[in-house]
C-alpha positions, -999 to +999 in steps of 0.1 A: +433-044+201+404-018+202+417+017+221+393+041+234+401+077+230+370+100+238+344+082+239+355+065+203+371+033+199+405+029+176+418-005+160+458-006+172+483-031+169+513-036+190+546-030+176+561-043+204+593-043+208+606-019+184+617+011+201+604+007+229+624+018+262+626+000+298+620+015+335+617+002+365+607-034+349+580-020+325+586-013+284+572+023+277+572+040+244+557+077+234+544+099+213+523+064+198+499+079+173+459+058+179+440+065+150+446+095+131+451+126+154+459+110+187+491+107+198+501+089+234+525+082+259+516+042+262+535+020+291+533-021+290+529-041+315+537-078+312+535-089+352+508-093+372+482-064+379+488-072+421+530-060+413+519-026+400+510-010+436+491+023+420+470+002+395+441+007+409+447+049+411+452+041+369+421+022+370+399+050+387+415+078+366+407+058+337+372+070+339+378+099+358+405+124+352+416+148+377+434+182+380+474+180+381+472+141+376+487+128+338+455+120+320+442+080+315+431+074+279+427+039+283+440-002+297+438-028+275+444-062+284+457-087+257+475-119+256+511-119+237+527-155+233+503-167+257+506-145+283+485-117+295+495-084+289+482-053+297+490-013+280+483+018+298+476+046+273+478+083+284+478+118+269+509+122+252+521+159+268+541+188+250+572+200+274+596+182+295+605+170+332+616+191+361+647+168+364+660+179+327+645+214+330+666+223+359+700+207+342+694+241+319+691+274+322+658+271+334+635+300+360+605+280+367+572+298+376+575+294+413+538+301+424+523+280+395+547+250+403+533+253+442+497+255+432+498+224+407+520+203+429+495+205+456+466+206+435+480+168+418+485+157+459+449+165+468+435+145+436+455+116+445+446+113+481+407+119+474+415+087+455+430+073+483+469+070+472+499+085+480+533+097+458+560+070+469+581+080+442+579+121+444+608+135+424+620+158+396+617+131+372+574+127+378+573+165+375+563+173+347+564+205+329+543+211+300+547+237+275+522+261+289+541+264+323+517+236+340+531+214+360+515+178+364+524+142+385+536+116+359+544+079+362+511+075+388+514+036+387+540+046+418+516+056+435+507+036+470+471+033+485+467+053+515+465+024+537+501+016+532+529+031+552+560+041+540+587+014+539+624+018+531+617-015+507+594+003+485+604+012+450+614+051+445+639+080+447+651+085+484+661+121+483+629+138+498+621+110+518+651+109+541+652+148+541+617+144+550+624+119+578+657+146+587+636+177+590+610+155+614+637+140+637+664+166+640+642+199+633+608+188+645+618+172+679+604+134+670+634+114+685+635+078+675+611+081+645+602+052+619+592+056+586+563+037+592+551+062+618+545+091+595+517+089+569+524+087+528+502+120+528+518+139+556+553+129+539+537+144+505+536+180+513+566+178+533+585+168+507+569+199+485+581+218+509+616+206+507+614+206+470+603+244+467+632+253+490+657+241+464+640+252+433+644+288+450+676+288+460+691+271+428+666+276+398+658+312+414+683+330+435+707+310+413+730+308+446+738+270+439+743+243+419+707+221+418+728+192+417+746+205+442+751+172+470+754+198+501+728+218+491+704+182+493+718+175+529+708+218+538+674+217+528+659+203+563+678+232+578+671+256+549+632+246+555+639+254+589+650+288+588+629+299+562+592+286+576+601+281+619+560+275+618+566+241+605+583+229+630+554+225+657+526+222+625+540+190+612+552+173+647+514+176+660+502+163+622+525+130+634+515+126+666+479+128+655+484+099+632+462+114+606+465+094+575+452+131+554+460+166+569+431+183+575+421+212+544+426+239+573+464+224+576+467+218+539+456+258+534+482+269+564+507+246+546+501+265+515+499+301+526+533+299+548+549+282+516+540+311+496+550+333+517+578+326+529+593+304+505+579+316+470+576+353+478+602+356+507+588+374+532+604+369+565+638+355+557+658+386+561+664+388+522+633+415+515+640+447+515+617+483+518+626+510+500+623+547+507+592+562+490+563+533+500+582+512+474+583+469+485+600+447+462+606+409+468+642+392+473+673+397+452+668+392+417+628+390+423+601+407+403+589+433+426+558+458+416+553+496+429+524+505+454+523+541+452+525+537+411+488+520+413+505+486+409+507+453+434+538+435+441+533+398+444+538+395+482+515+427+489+493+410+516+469+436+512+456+414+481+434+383+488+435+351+472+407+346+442+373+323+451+345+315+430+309+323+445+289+309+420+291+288+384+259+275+368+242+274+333+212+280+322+208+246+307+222+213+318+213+193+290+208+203+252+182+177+230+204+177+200+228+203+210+224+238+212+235+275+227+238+277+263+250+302+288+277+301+314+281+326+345+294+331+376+306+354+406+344+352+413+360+379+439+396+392+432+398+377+396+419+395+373+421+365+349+389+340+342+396+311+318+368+285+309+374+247+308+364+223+287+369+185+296+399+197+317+418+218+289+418+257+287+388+266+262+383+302+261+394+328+282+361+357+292+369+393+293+378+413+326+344+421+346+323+397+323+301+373+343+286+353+317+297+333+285+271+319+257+290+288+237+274+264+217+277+225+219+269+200+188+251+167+185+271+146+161+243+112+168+262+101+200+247+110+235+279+121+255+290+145+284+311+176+286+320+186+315+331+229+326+347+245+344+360+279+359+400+293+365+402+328+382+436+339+389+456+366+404+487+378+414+484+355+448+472+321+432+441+306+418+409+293+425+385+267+403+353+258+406+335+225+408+329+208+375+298+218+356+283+189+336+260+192+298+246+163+285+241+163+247+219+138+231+183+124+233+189+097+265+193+121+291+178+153+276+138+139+284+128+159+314+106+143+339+074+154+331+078+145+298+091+111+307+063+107+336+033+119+306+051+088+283+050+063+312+012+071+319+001+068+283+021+039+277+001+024+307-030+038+295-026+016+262-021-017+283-049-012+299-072-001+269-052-037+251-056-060+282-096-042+279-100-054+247-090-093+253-111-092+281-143-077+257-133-103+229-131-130+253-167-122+264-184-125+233-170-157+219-179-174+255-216-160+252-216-168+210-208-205+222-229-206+250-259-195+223-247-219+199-240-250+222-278-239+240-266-246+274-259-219+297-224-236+308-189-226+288-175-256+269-144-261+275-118-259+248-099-290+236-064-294+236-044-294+202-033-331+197+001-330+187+014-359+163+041-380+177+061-400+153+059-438+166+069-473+142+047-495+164+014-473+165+021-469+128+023-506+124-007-511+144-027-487+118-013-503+089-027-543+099-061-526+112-065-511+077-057-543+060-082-562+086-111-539+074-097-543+035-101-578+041-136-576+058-152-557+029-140-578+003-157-608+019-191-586+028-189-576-012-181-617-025-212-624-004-234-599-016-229-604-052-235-644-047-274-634-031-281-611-057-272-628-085-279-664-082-263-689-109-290-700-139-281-736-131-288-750-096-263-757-078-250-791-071-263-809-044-235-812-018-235-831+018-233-793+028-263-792+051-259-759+065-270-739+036-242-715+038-216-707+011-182-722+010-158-703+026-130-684+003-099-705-006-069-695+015-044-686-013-068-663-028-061-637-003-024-630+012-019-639+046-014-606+064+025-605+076+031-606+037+009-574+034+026-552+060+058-558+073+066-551+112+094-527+114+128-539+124+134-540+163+153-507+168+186-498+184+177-472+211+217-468+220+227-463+187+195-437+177+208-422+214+243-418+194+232-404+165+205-380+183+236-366+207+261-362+178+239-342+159+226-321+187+268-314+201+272-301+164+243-277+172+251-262+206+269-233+205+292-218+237+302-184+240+330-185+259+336-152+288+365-128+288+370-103+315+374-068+297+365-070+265+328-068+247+322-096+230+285-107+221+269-130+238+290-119+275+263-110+303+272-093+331+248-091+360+255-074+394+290-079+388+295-115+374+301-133+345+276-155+328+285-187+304+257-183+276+247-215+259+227-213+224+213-248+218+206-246+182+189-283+181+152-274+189+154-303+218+153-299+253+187-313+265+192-331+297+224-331+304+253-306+284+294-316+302+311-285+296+351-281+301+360-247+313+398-239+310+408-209+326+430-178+304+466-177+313+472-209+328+452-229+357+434-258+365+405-268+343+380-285+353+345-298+340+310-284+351+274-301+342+245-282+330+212-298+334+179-295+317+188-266+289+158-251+269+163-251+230+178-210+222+193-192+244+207-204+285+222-186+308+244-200+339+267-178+361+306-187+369+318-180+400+353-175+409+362-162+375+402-152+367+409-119+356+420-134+326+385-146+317+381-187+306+374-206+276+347-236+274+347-267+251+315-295+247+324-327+261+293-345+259+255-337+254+231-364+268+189-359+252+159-378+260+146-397+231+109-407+226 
């Protein structure tokens, strides 16, 4: 099967099922090394694309990756033993999951953790899903201390509810549905009345009270059983705010918390959770000294340096991010800058990956791009961080290669001169035409235009052929007789002739056997068989139409694709105009065939679209070809 990796495509064959492993129903198997340098995480999937309920998140991440997501190489979709199959290929990732991290001696970066969790929750719920299956294991921590949401085929659309059926770890959903019944006031609550979104962040929430407590404060076990039933009442105590800020989210019936919620969310977390502040664990110390919670970090004031809780510092933003050139001919320098307020740390992006971090108080950054023949996109971006989070900017996009690097003008100046030289061409017919009617109207000395005669085109027929041939031996016979009679006047015999009771004076006619009667000169052709000829004509012509057959997902020549459908392309390679082509069309994977008529086809190519194709594409077969013979 052909893989696509970056914009190039990799031969890969299947080595299915040799240590491969099994969750949840699917065979996955990692790292899988694609080419040469690629390695990947790839999961199979042999049911049906409607089981997997976050396919279609896979499918739009596929071409579109997004921050704190896993990264979609590819999908391929292949048949094995007749079945369809499809394989999900993603970016094989250095590091390990939050559910084997914190079996280990294992302090986790607390503020990073909360910034990527809820950075991965806002890129799936632009795309319209939701995290049914949120839990250490599709944490994923990878060995730069980012964190990341794994195992996305999980994932739910928006419009579906939570449901006690669906597949997934319960442990953040019921403490979830706790913390909103007994905490939040909402008496006699369904899980179908709170939205997947709004049960997201609550279960962050939940999630970054026990990762304090046990991977921080190191108070408990993280496997502890009652320290899982606590966390709605841990949650409690430590943001009170909560309670009133996600009861009014539910009674709303939002599907997505607005961004001012999401922010509030956010800030109290860090607060209150991450740094502490307001749990009765910070302490002040004499001197203007602040630190954070037992076993915390804590930084001076008075020493000219910030503790992480200081609210005197303000979160990072990015005011501006441009280049000076958006798209390079055949690649090229270009410049980067921006404006970013309370950055101490600025790292440029390249296609989602850390590419170069610019010194402290820089505002501008010259790199250089490559064209290596292939027009392609690379897409920047800007990371400022501080002690309080981070803040990126939009994605800045530079198109390398000739198709998109034509400006306007210059694209407007080629489309007016290649309309300038149709005109001047269609000027030129026109003067042509001109003279040769006004050279025959000169020659032909009438003032009107003769009109041109058709090309006779020669038509093979037996019976006008026959009727040639007995014409031509008519006039054969007609000039022998004219040339016996002439050579009798002109050359009389020496001796007189005989006198006969021929009183007419004309010569005897020519004896009968000296000429052959004319059936013995040209034979009439045998009667022909037009049902046979008919048979002959249509088997040679079925050997000479060609069908390309259409498959859903894969490039094959000869597939069109027009405003979204699939076309059945016919090559009739027979040079005849056929009347009547039966085609069998037998649907991929199983399905009822049936047969489809296709009338009047032109010789070369012929196009006719399916409708109703399967997502498993068809395959066609000639039954019959009917022609019209002369």
């Amino acid at each position: 099967m052909e893989v696509t990796i970056n914009n190039e495509e990799y031969h890969w064959v299947s080595d299915y099922d040799d240590g491969w492993m099994r969750s949840s129903g699917d065979d996955f198997k990692f790292p899988i090394m694609v080419g040469e340098r690629h390695f990947c995480f790839v999961k199979r999937f042999a049911r049906d694309a409607a089981g997997v309920s976050g396919w279609r998140l896979v499918q739009a991440l596929r071409a579109n990756n997004q921050p704190g997501l896993a990264r979609v190489l590819d999908i391929v979709q292949t048949e094995e033993s007749g079945i369809p199959v499809r394989y999900l290929f993603c970016e094989f990732m250095k590091g390990d999951t939050l559910d084997d991290k914190s079996k280990k001696e294992y302090t986790p970066n607390t503020r990073r953790l909360l910034w990527d969790l809820f950075k991965a929750l806002r890129s799936m719920h632009r795309l319209e899903h939701w995290m049914s299956d949120f839990c250490e294991k599709n944490i994923f921590c990878k060995s730069d201390d980012a964190y990341c949401l794994i195992d996305l085929d999980s994932a739910h659309p928006m419009t579906a509810r939570p449901d006690n059926k669906m597949y997934g770890n319960k442990d953040y959903w019921s403490g979830a549905l706790t913390y909103l019944s007994h905490q939040a006031g909402l008496v006699e609550l369904r899980p179908e009345d709170v939205a997947g979104p709004i049960l997201n962040y609550l279960q962050v929430a939940l999630l970054m009270v026990r990762v304090r407590v046990a991977l921080v404060l190191k108070e408990e076990s993280y496997q502890s059983a009652t320290l899982k039933e606590r966390l709605p009442e841990l949650l409690d105590q430590a943001v009170p705010e909560f309670r009133e800020l996600f009861a009014e989210l539910v009674r709303r019936g939002a599907d997505v918390p607005t961004e001012e919620d999401i922010e509030q969310i956010k800030e109290l977390l860090l607060a209150r959770v991450v740094n502490g502040e307001g749990n009765g664990r910070r302490r002040e110390e004499a001197g203007g000294r602040r630190n954070e919670e037992n076993g915390g970090r804590g930084q001076e004031v008075n020493g000219g340096r910030r503790h992480e809780g200081d609210a005197t510092q303000r979160l990072p933003s990015v005011g501006r991010f441009s280049s000076d050139k958006r798209r390079l001919l055949k690649g090229g320098a270009f410049t980067l800058s921006w404006e970013v307020d309370n950055g101490e740390k600025i790292v440029v992006y390249r296609n989602g990956v850390a590419f170069k971090e610019a010194a402290k108080g820089l505002g501008a950054m010259t790199l250089t791009e490559r064209y290596d023949g292939k027009e392609r996109t690379v897409d920047y971006s800007l990371e400022v961080t501080n002690a309080m989070g981070e803040a990126r900017s939009e994605p800045l996009s530079i198109h390398i290669g000739m198709k998109w690097a034509i400006p306007w003008k210059l694209a407007l100046l080629a489309v007016g001169g290649l309309a300038a030289v149709v005109i001047l061409v269609l000027a030129m017919i026109l003067l042509v035409r001109e003279v040769r009617k006004h050279s025959q109207q000169k020659i032909a000395g009438v003032d009107s235009v003769q009109p041109d005669t058709a090309k006779k085109v020669k038509v093979y027929d037996p019976y006008k052929r026959y009727e040639d041939s007995l014409n031509h031996v008519r006039d054969s016979i007609a000039r022998v007789r004219l040339a016996d009679t002439q050579v009798v006047i002109k050359k009389p015999p020496k001796t007189p002739p005989k006198r006969t009771n021929n009183t007419t004076g004309k010569f005897p006619p020519p004896k009968t056997d000296t000429i052959k009667h004319i059936t013995d000169v040209v034979k009439p052709p045998p009667v022909r068989d037009t049902a046979e000829e008919r048979r002959t004509a249509e088997r040679k012509v079925k050997d000479s139409v060609r069908i390309v057959d259409t498959v859903i997902g894969r490039k094959i020549l000869g597939v069109i694709k027009r405003k979204g459908q699939n076309e059945l392309r016919i090559h009739n390679l027979s040079g005849s105009r056929l009347e009547t082509v039966k085609v069998l069309i037998i649907p991929n994977g199983g399905g009822m065939s049936y047969e489809k008529e296709i009338h009047n086809v032109p010789p070369r190519g012929y196009s006719m679209l399916l409708d109703n194709v399967p997502n498993g594409g068809v395959k066609t077969s000639i039954i019959s070809v009917n022609i019209k013979l002369p």
